[in-house]
C-alpha positions, 0 to 999 in steps of 0.5 A: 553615271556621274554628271558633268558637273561632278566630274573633277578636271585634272587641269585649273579652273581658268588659264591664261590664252597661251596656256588654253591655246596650247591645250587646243593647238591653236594661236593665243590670238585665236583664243582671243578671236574664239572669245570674242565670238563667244565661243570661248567664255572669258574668267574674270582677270583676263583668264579663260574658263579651261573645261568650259573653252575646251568643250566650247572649241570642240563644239565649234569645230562639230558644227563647221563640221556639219556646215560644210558644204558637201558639194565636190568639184566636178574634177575631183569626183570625176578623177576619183570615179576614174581612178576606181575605174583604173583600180577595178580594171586593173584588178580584172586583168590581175584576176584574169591572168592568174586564170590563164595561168591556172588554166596553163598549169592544169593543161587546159591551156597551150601557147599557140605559137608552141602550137603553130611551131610544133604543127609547121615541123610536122607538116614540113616532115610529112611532105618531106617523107613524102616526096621521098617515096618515089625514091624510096620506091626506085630503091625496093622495086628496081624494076621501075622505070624513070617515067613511073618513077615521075608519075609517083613523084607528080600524084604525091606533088599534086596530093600535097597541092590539093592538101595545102588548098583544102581540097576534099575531092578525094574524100567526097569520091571516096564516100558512098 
């Protein structure tokens, strides 16, 4: 490997401050700060060195780099925490309702209020057909008279009663 010294730079040797200021993107003033804090070494006639400025600069830079303190101010770091917080959180609720929605797409998940709706209209049906039994009955069996008529009418009432409260009375007789 060729050493630094062999190696041929395609610019001059030495330039002027503006010329060395726009190669390293600062003011021709800086420059001159630069020199004066060593950094930058000065040619004969008021010129600058080019290579040797350009890697004196870069130095200088690596070392603040490196001087910097690293402590954070207290709100910074805690907005950034937050701030990741809100981002994880967000991504779990994202992660959980594609769940739920694989979960509805494969079947194993149902809405409940489609469910409630559905369980009101059969339990609404079923009481309906119910008390329309003892009318039906007068209906096939002509024979009957008003007052077993209402005695149907009244079992079914209180049966339909005893379902809405959640009485097993007649379950627990019914057993062995």
């Amino acid at each position: 490997m060729a050493s630094k010294a062999a190696i041929v730079a395609p610019w001059p040797a030495t330039c002027s401050a503006a010329e060395l200021a726009a190669l390293l993107d600062v003011s021709a003033r800086r420059i001159r700060e630069l020199a004066q804090e060593g950094v930058v070494p000065r040619a004969p006639g008021g010129r600058y060195e080019t290579q040797a400025g350009v890697r004196g600069y870069i130095a200088s830079l690596r070392a603040a780099a490196k001087a910097k303190p690293t402590t954070v101010d207290p709100q910074v770091a805690a907005a950034a925490i937050d701030g990741r917080q809100q981002r994880a959180r967000l991504a779990r609720l994202q992660a959980d309702r594609v769940e739920l929605e694989i979960q509805r797409e494969r079947g194993r998940l149902v809405d409940a209020r489609e469910i409630r709706t559905a369980y009101v209209t059969l339990v609404t049906q079923a009481r309906n057909r119910l008390l329309a039994v003892p009318g039906a009955a007068k209906g096939h069996m002509p024979h009957l008279t008003v007052d077993e008529v209402e005695m149907l009418e009244e079992l079914i009432s209180r049966a339909l009663e005893e379902v809405a409260d959640g009485d097993d009375e007649d379950d627990a007789e019914g057993e062995p």
